[in-house]
C-alpha positions as CSV (number, residue, x, y, z in Angstrom):
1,X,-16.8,-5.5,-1.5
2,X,-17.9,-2.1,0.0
3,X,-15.7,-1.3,2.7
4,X,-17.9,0.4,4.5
5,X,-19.7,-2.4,5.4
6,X,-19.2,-5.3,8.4
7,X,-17.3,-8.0,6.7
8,X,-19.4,-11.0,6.0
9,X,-18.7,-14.7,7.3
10,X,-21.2,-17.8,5.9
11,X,-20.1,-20.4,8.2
12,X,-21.6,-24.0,8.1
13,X,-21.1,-27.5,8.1
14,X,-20.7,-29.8,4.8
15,X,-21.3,-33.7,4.6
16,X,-23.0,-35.4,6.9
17,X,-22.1,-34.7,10.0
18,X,-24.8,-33.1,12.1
19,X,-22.4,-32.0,15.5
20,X,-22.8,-28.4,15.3
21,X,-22.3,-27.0,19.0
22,X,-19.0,-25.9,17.8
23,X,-20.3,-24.0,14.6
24,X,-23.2,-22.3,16.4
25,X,-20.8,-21.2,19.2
26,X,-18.2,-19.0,15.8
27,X,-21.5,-18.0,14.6
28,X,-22.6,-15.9,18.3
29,X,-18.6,-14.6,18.8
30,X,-18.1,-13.7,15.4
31,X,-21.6,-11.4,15.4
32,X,-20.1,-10.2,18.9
33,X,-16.9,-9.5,17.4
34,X,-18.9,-7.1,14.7
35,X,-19.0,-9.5,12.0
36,X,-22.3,-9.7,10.0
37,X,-22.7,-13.9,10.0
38,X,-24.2,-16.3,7.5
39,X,-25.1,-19.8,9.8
40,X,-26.0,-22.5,6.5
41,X,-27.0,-25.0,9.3
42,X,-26.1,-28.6,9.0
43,X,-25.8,-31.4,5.9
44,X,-25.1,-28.6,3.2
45,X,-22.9,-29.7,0.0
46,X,-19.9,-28.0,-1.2
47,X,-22.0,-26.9,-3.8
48,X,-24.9,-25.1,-1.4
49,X,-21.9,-23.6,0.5
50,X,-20.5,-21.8,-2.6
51,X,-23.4,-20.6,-4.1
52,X,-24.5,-19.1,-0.7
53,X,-21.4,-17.5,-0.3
54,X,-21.8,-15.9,-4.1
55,X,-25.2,-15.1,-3.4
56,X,-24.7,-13.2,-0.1
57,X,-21.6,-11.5,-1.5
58,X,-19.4,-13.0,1.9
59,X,-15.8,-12.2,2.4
60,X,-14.6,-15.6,3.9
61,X,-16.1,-19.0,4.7
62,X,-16.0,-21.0,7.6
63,X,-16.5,-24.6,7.7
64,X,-17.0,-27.4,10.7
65,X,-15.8,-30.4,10.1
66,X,-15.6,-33.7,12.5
67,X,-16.8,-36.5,10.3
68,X,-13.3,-36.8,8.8
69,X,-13.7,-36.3,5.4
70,X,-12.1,-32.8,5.2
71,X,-10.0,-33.4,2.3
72,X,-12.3,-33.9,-0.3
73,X,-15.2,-31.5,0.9
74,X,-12.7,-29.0,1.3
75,X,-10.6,-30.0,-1.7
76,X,-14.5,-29.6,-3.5
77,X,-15.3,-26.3,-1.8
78,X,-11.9,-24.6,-2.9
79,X,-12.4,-26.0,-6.7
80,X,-16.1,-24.8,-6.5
81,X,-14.9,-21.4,-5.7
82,X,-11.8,-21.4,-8.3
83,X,-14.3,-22.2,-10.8
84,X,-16.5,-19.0,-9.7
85,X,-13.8,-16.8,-9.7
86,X,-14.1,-16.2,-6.1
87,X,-10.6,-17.2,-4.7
88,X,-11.0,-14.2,-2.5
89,X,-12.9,-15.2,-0.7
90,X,-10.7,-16.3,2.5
91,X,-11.5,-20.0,3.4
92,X,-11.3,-21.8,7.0
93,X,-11.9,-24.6,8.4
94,X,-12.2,-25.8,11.8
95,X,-12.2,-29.2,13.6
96,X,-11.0,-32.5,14.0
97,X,-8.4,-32.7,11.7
98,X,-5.0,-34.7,11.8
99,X,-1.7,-32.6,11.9
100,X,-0.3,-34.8,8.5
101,X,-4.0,-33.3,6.7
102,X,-2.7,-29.7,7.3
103,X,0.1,-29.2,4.5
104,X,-2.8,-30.9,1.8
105,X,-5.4,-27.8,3.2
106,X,-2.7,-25.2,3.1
107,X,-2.0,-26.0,-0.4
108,X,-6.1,-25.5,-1.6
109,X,-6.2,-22.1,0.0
110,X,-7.2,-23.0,3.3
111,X,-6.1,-19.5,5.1
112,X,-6.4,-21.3,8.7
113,X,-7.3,-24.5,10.6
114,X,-9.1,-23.9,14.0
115,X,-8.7,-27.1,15.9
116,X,-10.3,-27.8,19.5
117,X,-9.0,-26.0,22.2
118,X,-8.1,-23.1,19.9
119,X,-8.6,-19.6,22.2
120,X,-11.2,-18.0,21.1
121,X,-9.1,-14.5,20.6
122,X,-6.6,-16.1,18.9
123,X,-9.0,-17.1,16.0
124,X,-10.7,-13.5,16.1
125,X,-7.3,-12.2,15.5
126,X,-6.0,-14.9,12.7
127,X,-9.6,-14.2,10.9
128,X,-9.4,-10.5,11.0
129,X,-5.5,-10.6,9.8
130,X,-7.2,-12.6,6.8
131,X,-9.6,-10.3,5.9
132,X,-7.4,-7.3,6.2
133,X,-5.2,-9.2,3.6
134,X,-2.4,-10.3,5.9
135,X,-1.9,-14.3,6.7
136,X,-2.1,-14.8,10.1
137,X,0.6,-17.3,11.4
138,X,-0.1,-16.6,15.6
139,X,-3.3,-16.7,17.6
140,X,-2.8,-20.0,18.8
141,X,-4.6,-21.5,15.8
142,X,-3.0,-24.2,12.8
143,X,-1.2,-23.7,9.6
């Protein structure tokens, strides 16, 4: 990673689920917040994520999620990147996702779980805690 260089978030949306208001609306504050952003776009699999995220050399990855089938596309997205060698890169999720799920993501390597209603500055600050090498545990955000 070059530090001089704007860090680099690919954020999309893996399965099926075709809602992406929310994604598109972290892609426009995270460019506004500096950040040079990778938008994948809707229906990608774990696998298309990952190798995007190798490909354009990205320091974290953010995925939408509100079909409910978090565990295993997250579970398939942190194994992917494990068997890349890229457990560096910081992974979050955001979404519709149950308060009992949370423990199961923390324990893949999930850094942070955006839910709705999460402030806006409050993931900005958990996400740049992250990529500074510090675990966020404020902002307003989960786990």
């Amino acid at each position: 990673m070059n530090a001089s260089r704007p860090k680099r978030i690919l954020i999309g949306k893996v399965g099926l689920d075709g809602h992406d208001r929310g994604a598109k609306f972290i892609v426009r504050a995270l460019r506004n917040a500096g950040y040079e952003v990778i938008y994948t776009g809707i229906r990608r699999t774990p696998e298309q994520i990952v190798r995007a995220a190798i490909d354009e050399d990205v320091d974290a990855i953010g995925l939408s999620l509100l079909s409910g089938a978090h565990k295993e596309l997250l579970s398939r997205v942190a194994e992917l990147l494990k068997g890349e060698g890229a457990e560096n890169i910081v992974l979050f999720a955001g979404g519709t996702i149950p308060d009992q799920d949370l423990a199961y993501l923390r324990s893949l390597g999930i850094n942070r779980v955006f839910r709705p209603g999460a402030a806006l500055s409050g993931i900005l600050s958990a996400l740049e805690e992250a990529l500074t090498g510090g675990r966020s545990t404020g902002g307003g955000a989960t786990t």
